[in-house]
N, C-alpha and C positions, 0 to 999 in steps of 0.2 A: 246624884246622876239623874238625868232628866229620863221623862216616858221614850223620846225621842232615842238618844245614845242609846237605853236598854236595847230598846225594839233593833236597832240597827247590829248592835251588837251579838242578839241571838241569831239576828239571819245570819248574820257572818257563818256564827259557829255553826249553823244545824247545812249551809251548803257546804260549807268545808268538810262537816261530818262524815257527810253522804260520799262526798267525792276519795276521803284518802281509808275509809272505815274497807271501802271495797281495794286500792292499793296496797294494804296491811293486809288484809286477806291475802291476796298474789304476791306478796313479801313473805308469808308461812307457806304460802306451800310450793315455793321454790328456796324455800329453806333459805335463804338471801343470808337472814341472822346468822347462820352456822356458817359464814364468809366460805364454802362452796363454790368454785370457778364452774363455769358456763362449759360443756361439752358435748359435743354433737355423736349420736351413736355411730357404729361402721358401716350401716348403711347408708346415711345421710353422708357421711364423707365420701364416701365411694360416689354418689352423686354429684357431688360440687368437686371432685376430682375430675368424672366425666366432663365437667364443664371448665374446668380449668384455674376452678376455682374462684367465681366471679370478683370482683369488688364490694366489699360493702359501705365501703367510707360514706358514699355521695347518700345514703340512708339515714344517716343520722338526722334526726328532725330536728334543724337548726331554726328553720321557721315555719310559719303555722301553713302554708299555702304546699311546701312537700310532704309535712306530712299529712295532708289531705289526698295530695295527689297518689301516696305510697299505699295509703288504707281506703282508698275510695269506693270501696266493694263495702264495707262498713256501713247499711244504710243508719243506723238508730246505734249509735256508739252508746248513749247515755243506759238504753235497756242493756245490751251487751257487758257493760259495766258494772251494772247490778243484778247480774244474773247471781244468784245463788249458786255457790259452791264448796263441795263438802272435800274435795281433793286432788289432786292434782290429773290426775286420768280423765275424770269429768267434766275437768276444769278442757284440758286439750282436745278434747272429743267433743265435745258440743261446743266450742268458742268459734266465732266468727273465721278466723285464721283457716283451723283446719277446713270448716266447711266451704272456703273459699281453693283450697287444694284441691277439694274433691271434684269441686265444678270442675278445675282446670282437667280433671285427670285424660290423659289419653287414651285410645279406646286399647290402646296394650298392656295400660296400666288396670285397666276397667275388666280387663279378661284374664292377668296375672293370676297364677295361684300360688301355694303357699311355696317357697324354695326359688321362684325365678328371682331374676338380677333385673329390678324391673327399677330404672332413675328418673329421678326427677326432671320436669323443663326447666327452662332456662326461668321462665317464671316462673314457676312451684319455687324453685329453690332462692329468688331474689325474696320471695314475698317471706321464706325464714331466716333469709340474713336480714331482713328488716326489721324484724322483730327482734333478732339479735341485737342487733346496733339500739333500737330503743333503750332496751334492755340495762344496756349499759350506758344509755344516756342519761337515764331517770336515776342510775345507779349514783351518778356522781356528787350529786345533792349530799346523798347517804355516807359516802365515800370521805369526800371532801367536805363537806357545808360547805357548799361555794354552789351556786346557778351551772347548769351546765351551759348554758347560753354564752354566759360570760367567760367561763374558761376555753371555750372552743374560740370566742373574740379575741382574748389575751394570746392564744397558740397561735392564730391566724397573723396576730399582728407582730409575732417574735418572742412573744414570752417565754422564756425557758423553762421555768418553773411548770409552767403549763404545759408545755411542748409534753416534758419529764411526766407528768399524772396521768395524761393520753393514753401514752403511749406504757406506762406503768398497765392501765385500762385494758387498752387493746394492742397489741405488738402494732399489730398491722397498719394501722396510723404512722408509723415509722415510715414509710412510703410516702404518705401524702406531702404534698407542694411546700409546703410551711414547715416541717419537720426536715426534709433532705434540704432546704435554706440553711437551718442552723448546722448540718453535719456538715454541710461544705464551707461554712465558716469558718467551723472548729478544726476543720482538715488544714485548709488555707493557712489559718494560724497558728496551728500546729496546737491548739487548744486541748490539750488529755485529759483536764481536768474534767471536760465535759464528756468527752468520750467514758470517761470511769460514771459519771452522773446517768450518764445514758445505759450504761452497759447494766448500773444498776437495778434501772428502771425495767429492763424487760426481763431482768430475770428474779423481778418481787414478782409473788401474788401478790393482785391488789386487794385481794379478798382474806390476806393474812389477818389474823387476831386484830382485833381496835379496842380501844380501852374506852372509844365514844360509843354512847348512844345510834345505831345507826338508821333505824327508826324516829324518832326525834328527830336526828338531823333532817333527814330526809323530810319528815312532818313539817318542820319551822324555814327550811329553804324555799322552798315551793311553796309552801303557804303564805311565806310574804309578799308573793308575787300574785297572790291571790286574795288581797284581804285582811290574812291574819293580822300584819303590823296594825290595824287600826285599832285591835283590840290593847286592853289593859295587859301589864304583865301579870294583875290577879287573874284577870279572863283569859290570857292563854293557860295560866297554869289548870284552870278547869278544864280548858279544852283539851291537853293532853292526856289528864288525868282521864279523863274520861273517855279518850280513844284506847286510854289501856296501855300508851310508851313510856309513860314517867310514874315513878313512887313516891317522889318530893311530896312535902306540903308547903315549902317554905317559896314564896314569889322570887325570894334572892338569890335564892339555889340556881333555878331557872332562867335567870337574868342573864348570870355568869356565860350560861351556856348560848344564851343570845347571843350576849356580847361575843363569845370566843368566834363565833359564825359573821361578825359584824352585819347585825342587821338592825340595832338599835343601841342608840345611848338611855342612859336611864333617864326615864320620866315621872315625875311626880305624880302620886298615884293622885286620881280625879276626886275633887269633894264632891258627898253626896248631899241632895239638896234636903 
């Protein structure tokens, strides 16, 4: 392998490092691993009730320009990323987000004391269904091995399968444009086959037990989209090995799990000069 491939090779892995070492961190300690469903306490419901409930679909960061515009308050994302943290309380108390509520607060909110029924605005509470909707956008990588990008492409443009994971995902996707397309299809046609597939679908956790890796998954989706494929399959198996998601030693072992993600056929490992 030449000085050049090395040299390319480490940067790969030591930016990719940086970037998913702090994602694994916010993956422990919202306990993700323990497949755990996402719930909002009865205060914050009682909020988003006062409001009706908003929408959160239009959140989902499908491309790079909304979600700029949804976190815009965010001056220095990269520090905020690698802020150190030891738990989840610390982690919500000092993050970007909440201190971005507190600015909003109103001066009723700012004078509340402990007991009053004091809700949220209409912005306080978009800016944490947006974080929700990420949430469970990053989740899908994890979930699925599949791009979340591309399963919301495939929903958009009729895919069932995909329509079914969404909304497996989040109920509430059942509403959007592309999903009530397919129910009135199935209506029309009198299709129950798919109505039992649907009916399935919202009443799975998608957070039930997985027999896959979901770290990993998550690590090797998004990393391909970032790089990772250029490296060796001996050089990803360091890189995971060494973020701490895989106990393999074997390159083959880890192959498999490429392939089952389809993100690479197998390549002849490189000679070394």
């Amino acid at each position: 392998m030449t000085t050049n491939k090395i040299s390319q090779s480490a940067k790969i892995k030591r930016e990719l490092a940086l970037i998913f070492a702090k994602f694994l961190i916010i993956f422990d300690l919202f306990e993700l691993s323990k497949n755990d469903s996402f719930v909002f306490n009865p205060e914050l419901l009682k909020s988003f009730e006062n409001l009706n409930f908003p929408d959160w679909k239009s959140f989902y960061p499908l491309n790079s320009e909304s979600a700029k515009e949804q976190f815009s308050f965010i001056g220095d994302l990269d520090k905020e990323m690698y802020r150190d943290v030891d738990d989840i309380d610390k982690y919500l108390k000092e993050g970007p987000v909440i201190k971005q509520l507190r600015k909003l607060a109103t001066k009723e909110q700012k004078e509340s004391k402990d007991g009053d029924e004091i809700h949220l605005t209409r912005e306080q509470a978009e800016i944490l269904l947006s974080c929700y909707a990420w949430m469970n956008f990053f989740l899908i990588a994890a979930l699925w091995g599949e791009s979340p990008f591309k399963l919301f492409d495939k929903a958009k443009n009729g895919g069932k399968d995909s329509i079914l994971k969404l909304i497996q995902l989040d109920k509430s996707l059942i509403q959007s444009d592309w999903s009530m397309r397919e129910i009135k299809k199935a209506q029309l046609a009198g299709d129950q086959e798919y109505f039992k597939k649907l009916s399935k679908a919202i009443t799975t956790n998608p957070f039930k037990p997985h027999k896959v890796n979901l770290k990993l998954s998550f690590v090797l989706v998004f990393g391909w989209e970032m790089e990772l494929g250029k490296l060796s399959n001996d050089e990803i198996l360091e890189f995971v090995k060494d973020l701490g998601i895989y106990e393999g030693d074997d390159p083959d072992s880890l192959y498999r799990e490429i392939k089952r993600l389809s993100l690479r056929k197998r390549t002849k490992k490189e000679k070394t000069d």
